[in-house]
C-alpha positions, -999 to +999 in steps of 0.1 A: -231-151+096-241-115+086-217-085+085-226-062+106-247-032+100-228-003+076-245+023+067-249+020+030-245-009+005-209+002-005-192-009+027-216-041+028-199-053-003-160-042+012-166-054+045-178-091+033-154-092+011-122-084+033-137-104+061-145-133+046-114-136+022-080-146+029-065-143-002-091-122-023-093-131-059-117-113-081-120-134-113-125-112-135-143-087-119-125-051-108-131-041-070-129-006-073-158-002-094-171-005-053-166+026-052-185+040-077-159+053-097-151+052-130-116+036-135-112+029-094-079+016-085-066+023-115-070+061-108-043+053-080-013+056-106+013+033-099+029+021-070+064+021-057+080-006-039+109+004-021+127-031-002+159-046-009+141-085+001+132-105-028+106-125-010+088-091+002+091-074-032+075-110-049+046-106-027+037-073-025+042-070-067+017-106-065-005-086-046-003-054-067-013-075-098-041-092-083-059-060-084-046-043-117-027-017-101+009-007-118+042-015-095+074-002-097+099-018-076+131-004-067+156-017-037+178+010-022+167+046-016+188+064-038+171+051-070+134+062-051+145+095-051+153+097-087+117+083-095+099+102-061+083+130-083+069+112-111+032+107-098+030+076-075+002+079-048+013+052-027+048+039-016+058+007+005+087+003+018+110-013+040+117-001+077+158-007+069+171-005+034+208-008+022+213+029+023+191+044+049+157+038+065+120+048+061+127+084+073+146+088+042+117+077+017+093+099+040+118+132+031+120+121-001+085+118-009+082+153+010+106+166-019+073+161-042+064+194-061+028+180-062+011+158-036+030+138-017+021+103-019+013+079+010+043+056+027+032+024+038+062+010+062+067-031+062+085-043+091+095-078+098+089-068+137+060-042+143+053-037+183+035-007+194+060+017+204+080+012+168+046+017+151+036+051+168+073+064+167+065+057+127+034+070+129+048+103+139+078+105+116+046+107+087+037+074+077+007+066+060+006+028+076+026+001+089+022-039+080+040-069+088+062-087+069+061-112+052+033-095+037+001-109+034-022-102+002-050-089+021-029-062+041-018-052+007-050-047-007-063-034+022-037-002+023-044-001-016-081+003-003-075+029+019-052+048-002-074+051-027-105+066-007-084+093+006 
């Protein structure tokens, strides 16, 4: 089976590889040189993630590792605003934490003196109305949870293009 028609080589190579890979595992190799960058993910800085659940925090940190890039993993709001300035481009965290919600990650990631990084919401139940009233609160993304590996990467994908 053939992936369908992109228009250049670089999205060839991502598209096979997301759609043909559960669980992507690189051996070895580091996928962001797809992009033809010099250091690619790794130019994403570290990562926070923001969830009071052990299980979620296990698997997205798995995830993160897999492809090199830098986690920090904090449970409760309060502690991600001490740390929301200090240069993270993406953020995952829970819909409902011990001491607030998503909203408050979003307000204090708009805090930031320099760019704001993205928030990636996980939510054990994601219909559409809860995902667009997200999406307008400022969001970057939503995913299920548990999380899967390839919804990680993918939003580690994304993230990183923009």
């Amino acid at each position: 089976m053939q992936c369908s028609k992109p228009r250049t080589l670089l999205r060839i190579r991502l598209y096979c590889a997301v759609r043909y890979s559960p669980v992507l595992s690189y051996q070895g190799t580091k996928p962001l040189m797809w992009f033809g960058e010099e250091g690619g993910m790794n130019e994403l800085g570290e990562v926070v993630v923001v969830t009071a659940d052990s299980d979620n925090r296990r698997a997205v940190a798995r995830a993160l590792a897999t492809l090199e890039v830098d986690a920090i993993c904090i449970p409760t709001v309060e502690q991600y605003r001490e740390i929301a300035g200090d240069g993270a481009k993406l953020v995952f965290c829970d819909r409902q934490l011990p001491d607030g919600d998503f909203r408050d990650v979003l307000a204090a990631t708009a805090r930031c003196a320099k760019k704001a990084p993205k928030v990636v919401m996980m939510a054990r139940y994601l219909n559409l109305d809860s995902y667009d009233q997200a999406k307008r609160a400022g969001i970057f993304e939503a995913i299920p949870t548990p999380c899967r590996p390839i919804d990680i990467e993918w939003m580690v994908i994304l993230a990183s293009k923009q």
